[in-house]
C-alpha positions in Angstrom: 0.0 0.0 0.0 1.6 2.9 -0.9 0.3 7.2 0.2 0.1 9.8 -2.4 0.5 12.9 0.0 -0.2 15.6 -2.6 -3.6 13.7 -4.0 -4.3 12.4 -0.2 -4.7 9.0 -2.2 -4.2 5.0 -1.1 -2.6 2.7 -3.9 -3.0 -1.1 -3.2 -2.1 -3.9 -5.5 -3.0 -6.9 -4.9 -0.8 -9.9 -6.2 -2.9 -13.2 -7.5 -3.3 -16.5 -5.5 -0.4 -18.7 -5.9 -2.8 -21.9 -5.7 -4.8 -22.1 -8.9 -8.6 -20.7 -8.7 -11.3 -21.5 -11.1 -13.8 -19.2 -12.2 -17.5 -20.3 -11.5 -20.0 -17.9 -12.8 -22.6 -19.2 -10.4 -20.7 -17.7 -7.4 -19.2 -14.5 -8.2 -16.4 -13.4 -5.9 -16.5 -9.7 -4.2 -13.5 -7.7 -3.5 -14.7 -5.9 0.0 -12.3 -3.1 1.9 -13.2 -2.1 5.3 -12.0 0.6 7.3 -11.7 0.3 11.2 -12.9 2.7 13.5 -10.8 3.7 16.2 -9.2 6.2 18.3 -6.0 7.1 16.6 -4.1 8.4 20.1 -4.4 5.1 20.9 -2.3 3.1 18.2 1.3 3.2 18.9 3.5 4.0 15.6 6.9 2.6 15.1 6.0 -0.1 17.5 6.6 -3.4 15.5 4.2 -5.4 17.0 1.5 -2.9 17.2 -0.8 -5.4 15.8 -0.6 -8.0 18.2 -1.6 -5.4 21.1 -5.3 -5.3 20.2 -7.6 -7.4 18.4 -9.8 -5.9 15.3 -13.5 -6.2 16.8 -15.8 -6.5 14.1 -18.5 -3.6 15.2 -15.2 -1.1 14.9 -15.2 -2.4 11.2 -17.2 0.4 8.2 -17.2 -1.0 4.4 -16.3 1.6 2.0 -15.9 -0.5 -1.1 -17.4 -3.3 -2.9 -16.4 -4.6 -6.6 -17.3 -7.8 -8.6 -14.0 -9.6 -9.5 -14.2 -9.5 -13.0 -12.8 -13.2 -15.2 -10.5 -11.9 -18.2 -8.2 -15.0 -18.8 -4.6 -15.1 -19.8 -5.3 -15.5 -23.8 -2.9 -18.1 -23.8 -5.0 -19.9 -21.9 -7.9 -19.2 -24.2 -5.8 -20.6 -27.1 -5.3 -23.9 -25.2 -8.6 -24.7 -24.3 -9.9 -23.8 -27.7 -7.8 -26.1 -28.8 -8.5 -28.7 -26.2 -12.2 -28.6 -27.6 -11.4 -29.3 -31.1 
């Protein structure tokens, strides 16, 4: 995740699942982000294990964002299973 401070922007990319994941059009997958409420005097910065002193409750939890993952195969992979067919 990376901070734009002159656009006050958030850039996340999001690397794909190692383990190979099949499409199924009958259950469409959701990309959900969630923000967490809480009171910001409280976390301690620079502290490396700052996560481990409190858990994430889910009430403190607000979604912000909800996509459909979208399918767009490798072509490649398009070729080979065309070919498969035939």
């Amino acid at each position: 995740m990376v901070y734009d401070r002159s656009s006050h922007a958030f850039q996340i990319t999001f690397e794909p699942p190692q383990e190979e994941v099949f499409y199924n059009t009958a259950d469409p997958k959701w990309l959900e982000l969630f923000v967490r409420k809480a009171k910001i005097k409280e976390i301690p910065y620079g502290s490396a294990n700052h996560a481990d002193d409190k858990k994430i409750k889910v009430d403190q939890l607000v979604p912000v964002l909800r996509l459909p993952m979208e399918y767009i195969p490798d072509p490649r992979v398009v070729k080979e299973d065309a070919h498969d067919h035939e």
